[in-house]
C-alpha positions, 0 to 999 in steps of 0.5 A: 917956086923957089920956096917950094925947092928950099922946103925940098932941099931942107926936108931931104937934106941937111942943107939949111939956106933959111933957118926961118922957112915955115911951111904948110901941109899944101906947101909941102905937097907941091915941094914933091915936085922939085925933088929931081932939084934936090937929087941934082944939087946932091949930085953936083956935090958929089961930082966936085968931091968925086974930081978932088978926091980921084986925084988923091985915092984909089976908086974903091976908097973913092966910092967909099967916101961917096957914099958916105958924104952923101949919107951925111948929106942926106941925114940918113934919111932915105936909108932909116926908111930902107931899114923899116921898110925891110923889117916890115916886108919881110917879117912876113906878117899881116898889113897892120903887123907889118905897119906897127915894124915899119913905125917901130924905131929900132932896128932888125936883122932884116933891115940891118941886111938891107943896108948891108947890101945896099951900101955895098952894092953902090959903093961897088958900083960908084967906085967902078964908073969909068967912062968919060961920063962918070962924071954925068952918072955922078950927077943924074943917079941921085936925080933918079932916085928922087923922081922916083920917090915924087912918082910913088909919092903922086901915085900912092895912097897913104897907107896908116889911117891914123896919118903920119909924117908922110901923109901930106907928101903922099896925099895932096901931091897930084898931077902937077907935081908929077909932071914937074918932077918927070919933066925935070928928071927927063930934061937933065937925063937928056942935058947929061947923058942924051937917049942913054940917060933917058932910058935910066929914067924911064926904067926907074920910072917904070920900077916905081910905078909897079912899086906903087901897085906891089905897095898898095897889095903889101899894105894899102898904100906907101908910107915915108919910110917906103918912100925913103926905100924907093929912093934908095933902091931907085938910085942903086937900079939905076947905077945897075942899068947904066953899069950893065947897058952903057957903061962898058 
């Protein structure tokens, strides 16, 4: 168990614990299951640097930092997916065009938009966390956005025929994974925040799965950069429900 977490946390993170870590494709299946882990351990980081650095800046400099380490944290990897993702989607093209963007590595203007107002919307919306459970939000929102990703992941087809780097975490991941993932999301949602956090969870849940079901439409299944676009988009919906439902 504890080596499917590392995989986990080495494949979405920069963080290295083990340099020696070999991993099969059935090892990287089941590691889909401990991503919740890996948001809580990017969510603990975050919170110790949300503490040190509210005691020196401003709450719009603050955020700025937040999403910036975790960029950093993360490698850039959830957010080079949102980029392809974007491009692809809305070159309006046919499902094989649509794939050969998403697979291309530069960068469009559709892509470039979307991180423009992704970043921007988390940024706004870590920088006005004011409630005594700031620090709790700080903790959970990048849980959610891996459950949402280990949920697309189980419930989704891989959808290149010729494969790619994402078709083991897509294709052998099942039911198991999916019920640890789910029962971790659900517990620390109820450790933190109680029914409140519960609900973010099951509205990130129920946006991924109609995700899942609009991706299959758009292009026969997801692909890692979608993956990488869920995860992005599923943390910013849930800041949005906890701003807009429990925040104020």
């Amino acid at each position: 168990m504890f080596r499917h977490f590392l995989i986990a946390l080495q494949f979405l993170t920069i963080l290295r614990l083990r340099s020696d870590l070999k991993e099969t494709e059935a090892d990287l299946a089941a590691s889909v299951g401990y991503y919740p882990l890996v948001g809580l351990v990017l969510g603990l980081i975050l919170t110790g640097l949300f503490f040190i650095l509210s005691s020196l800046f401003p709450p719009a400099i603050v955020g700025l930092l937040l999403v910036s380490a975790q960029a950093v944290l993360t490698g850039g990897l959830h957010l080079d997916g949102l980029a392809d993702t974007a491009d692809g989607l809305f070159s309006h093209r046919q499902r094989e065009r649509k794939l050969a963007i998403m697979k291309d590595s530069a960068v469009g203007v559709f892509g470039v938009l979307a991180l423009f107002f992704a970043l921007a919307l988390k940024l706004f919306l870590l920088s006005h966390l004011n409630s005594p459970k700031a620090w709790a939000v700080l903790i959970l929102f990048p849980v959610w956005g891996r459950w949402a990703v280990s949920l697309t992941a189980c419930l989704s087809e891989y959808a290149r025929a010729e494969g790619g780097l994402g078709r083991p975490f897509i294709d052998l991941a099942g039911p198991k994974e999916l019920y640890l993932a789910g029962g971790a999301t659900m517990g620390l949602s109820l450790l933190f925040l109680g029914l409140a956090g519960l609900i973010v969870a099951l509205v990130t849940a129920l946006a991924a799965g109609l995700g899942v079901l609009f991706w299959r439409q758009q292009i026969g299944g997801v692909t890692g950069d979608v993956l990488g676009a869920t995860a992005e988009t599923s943390e910013i919906l849930g800041l949005l429900v906890w701003a807009g439902f429990f925040e104020f």
